[in-house]
N, CA and C atoms as an extended XYZ file, in Angstrom:
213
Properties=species:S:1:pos:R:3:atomname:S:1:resname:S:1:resid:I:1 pbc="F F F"
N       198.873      170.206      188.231 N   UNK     1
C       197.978      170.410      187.115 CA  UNK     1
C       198.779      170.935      185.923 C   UNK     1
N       198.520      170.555      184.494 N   UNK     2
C       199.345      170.577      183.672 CA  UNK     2
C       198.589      171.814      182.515 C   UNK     2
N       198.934      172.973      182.569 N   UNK     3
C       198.641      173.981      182.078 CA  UNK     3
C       198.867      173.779      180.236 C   UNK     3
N       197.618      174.415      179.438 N   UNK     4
C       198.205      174.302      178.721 CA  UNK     4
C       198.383      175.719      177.589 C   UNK     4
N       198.928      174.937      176.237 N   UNK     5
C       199.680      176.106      175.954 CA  UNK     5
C       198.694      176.827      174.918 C   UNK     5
N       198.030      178.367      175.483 N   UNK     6
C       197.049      179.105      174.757 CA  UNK     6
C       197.569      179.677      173.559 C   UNK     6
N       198.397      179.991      173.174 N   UNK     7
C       199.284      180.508      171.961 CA  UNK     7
C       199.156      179.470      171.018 C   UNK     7
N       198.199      179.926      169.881 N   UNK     8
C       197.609      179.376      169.003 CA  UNK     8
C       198.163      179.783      167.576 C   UNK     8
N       199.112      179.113      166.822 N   UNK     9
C       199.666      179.886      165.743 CA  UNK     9
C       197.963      180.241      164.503 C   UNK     9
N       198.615      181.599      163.852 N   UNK    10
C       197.712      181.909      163.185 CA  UNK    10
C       197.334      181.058      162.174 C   UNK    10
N       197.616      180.597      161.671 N   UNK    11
C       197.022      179.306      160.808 CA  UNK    11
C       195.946      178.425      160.939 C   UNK    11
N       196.119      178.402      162.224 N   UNK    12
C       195.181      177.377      162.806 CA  UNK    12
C       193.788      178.312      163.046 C   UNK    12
N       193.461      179.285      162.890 N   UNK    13
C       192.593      180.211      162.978 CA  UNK    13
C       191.574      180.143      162.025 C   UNK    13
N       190.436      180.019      161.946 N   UNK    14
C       189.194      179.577      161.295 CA  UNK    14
C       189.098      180.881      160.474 C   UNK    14
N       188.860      181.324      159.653 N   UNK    15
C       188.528      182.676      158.805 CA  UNK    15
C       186.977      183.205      159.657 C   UNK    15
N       187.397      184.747      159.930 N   UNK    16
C       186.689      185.286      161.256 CA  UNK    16
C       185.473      185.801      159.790 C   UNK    16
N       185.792      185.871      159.230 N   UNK    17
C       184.620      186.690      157.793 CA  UNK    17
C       183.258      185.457      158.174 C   UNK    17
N       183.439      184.148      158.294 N   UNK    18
C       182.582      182.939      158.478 CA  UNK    18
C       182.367      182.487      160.161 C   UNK    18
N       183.318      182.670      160.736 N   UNK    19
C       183.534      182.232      162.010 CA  UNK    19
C       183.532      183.208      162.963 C   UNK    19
N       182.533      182.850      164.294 N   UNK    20
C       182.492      183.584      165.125 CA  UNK    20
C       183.313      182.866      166.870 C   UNK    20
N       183.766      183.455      167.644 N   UNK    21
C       184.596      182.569      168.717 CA  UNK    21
C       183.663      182.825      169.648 C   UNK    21
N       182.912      181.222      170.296 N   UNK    22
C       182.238      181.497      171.573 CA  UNK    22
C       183.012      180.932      172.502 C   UNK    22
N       183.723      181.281      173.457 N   UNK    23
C       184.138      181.062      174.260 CA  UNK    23
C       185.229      180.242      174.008 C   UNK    23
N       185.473      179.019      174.044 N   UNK    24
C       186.584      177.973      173.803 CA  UNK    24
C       186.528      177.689      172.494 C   UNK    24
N       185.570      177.726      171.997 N   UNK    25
C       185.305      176.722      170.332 CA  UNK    25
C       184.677      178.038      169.087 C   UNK    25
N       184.555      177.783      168.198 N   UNK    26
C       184.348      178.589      166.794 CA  UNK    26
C       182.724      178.062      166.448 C   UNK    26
N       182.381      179.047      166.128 N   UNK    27
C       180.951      178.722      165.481 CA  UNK    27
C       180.342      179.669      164.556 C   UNK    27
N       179.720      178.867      163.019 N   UNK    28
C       179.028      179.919      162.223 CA  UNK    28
C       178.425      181.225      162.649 C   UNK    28
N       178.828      182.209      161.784 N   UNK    29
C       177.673      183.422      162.031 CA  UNK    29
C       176.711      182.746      161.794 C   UNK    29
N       175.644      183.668      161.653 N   UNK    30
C       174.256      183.868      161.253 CA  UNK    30
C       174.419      183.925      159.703 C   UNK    30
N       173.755      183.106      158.814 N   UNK    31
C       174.125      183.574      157.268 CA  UNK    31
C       172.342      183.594      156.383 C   UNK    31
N       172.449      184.501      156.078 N   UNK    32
C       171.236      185.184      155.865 CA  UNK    32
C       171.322      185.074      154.016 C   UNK    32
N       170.179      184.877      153.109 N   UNK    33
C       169.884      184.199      152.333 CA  UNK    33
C       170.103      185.508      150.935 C   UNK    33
N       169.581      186.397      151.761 N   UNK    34
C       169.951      187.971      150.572 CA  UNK    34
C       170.171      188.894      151.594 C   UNK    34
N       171.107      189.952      150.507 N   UNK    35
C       171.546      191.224      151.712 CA  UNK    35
C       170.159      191.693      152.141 C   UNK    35
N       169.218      191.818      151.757 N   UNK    36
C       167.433      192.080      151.529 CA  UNK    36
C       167.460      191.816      153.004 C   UNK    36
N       167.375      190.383      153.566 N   UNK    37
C       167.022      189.929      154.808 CA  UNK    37
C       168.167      190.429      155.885 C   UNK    37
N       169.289      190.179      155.390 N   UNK    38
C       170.447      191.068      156.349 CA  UNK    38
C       170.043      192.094      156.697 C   UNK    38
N       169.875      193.132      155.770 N   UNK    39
C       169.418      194.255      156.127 CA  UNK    39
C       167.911      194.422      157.369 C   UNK    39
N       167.101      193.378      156.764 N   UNK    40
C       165.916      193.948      157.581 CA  UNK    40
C       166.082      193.762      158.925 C   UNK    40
N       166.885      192.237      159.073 N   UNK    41
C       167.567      192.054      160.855 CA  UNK    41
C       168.090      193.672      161.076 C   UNK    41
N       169.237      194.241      160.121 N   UNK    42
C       169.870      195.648      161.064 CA  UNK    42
C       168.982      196.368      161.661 C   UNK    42
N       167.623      196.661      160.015 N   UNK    43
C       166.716      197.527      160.623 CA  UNK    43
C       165.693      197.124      161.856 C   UNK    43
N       165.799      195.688      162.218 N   UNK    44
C       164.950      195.610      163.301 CA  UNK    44
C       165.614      195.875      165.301 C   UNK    44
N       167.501      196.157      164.756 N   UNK    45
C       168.424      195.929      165.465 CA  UNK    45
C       169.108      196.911      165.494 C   UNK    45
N       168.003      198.554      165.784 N   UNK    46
C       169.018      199.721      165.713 CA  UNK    46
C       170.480      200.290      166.612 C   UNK    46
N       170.692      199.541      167.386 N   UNK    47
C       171.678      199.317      168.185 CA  UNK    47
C       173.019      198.528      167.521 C   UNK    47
N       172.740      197.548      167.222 N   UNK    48
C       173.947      197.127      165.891 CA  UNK    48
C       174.231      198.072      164.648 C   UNK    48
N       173.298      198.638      163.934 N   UNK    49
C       172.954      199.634      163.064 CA  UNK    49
C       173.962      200.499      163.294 C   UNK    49
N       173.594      201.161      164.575 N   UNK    50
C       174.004      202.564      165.144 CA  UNK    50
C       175.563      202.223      165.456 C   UNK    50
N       176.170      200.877      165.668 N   UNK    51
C       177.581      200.642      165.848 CA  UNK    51
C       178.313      200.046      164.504 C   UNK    51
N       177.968      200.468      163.821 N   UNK    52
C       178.732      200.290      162.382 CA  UNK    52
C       178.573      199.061      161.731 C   UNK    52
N       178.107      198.065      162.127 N   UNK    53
C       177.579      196.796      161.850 CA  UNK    53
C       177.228      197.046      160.132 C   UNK    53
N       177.506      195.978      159.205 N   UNK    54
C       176.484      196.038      157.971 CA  UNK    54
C       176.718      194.760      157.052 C   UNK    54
N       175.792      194.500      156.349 N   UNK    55
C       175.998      192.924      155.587 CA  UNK    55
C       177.115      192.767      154.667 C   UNK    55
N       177.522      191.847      154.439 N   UNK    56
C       178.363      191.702      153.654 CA  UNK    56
C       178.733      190.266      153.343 C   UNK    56
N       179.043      190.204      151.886 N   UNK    57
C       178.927      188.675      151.449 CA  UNK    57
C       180.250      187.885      151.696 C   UNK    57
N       179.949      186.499      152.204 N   UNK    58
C       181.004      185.708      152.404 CA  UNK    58
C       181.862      184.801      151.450 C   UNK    58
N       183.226      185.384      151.741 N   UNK    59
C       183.714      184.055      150.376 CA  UNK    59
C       183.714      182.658      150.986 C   UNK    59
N       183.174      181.911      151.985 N   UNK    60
C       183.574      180.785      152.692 CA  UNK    60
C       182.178      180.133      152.120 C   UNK    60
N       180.545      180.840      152.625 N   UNK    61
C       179.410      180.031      152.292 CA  UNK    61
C       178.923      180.676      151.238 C   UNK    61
N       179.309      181.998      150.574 N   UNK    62
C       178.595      182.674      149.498 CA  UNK    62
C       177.330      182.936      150.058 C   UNK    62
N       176.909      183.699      151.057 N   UNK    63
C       175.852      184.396      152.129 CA  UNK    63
C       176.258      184.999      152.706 C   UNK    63
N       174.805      185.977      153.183 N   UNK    64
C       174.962      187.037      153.704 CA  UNK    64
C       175.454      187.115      155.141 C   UNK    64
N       176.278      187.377      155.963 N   UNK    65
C       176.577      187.574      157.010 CA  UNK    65
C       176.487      189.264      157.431 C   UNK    65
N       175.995      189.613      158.348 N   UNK    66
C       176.307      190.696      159.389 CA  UNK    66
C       177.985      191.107      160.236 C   UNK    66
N       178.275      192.126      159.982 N   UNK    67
C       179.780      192.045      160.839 CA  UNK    67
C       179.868      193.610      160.718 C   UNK    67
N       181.336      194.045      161.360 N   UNK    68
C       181.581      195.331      161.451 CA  UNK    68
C       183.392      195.288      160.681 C   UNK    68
N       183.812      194.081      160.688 N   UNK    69
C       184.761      193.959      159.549 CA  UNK    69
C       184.852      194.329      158.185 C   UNK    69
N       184.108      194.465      157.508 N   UNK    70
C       184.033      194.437      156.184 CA  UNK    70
C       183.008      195.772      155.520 C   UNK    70
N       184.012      195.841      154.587 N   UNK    71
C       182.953      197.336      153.529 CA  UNK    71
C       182.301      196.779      152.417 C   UNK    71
């Protein structure tokens, strides 16, 4: 069986601000229409809230995304 090679140069890396990694493949966050609605998901999601989580705008779709990356 022919193993292959997981060492992925960084380049090839999707911008994580837009991109989330499920398992093998990359897929959009959640992108939310105003920080307004971002926010009300946190407040309905005090557990994300409570772990530093908060909206913040994307330079990739210009929307709101949720993350714990960004100030």
């Amino acid at each position: 069986m022919k193993k292959r090679n997981k060492c992925i140069p960084r380049h090839l890396h999707p911008d994580p601000e837009h991109w989330v990694r499920k398992g093998q493949s990359w897929k959009a966050k959640v992108a939310y229409e105003s920080e307004d609605n971002a926010w009300e998901f946190l407040n309905q999601n005090s557990k994300l809230k409570a772990s530093g989580w908060h909206p913040y705008l994307c330079k990739v779709c210009s929307k709101w995304h949720i993350g714990r990356l960004h100030n």
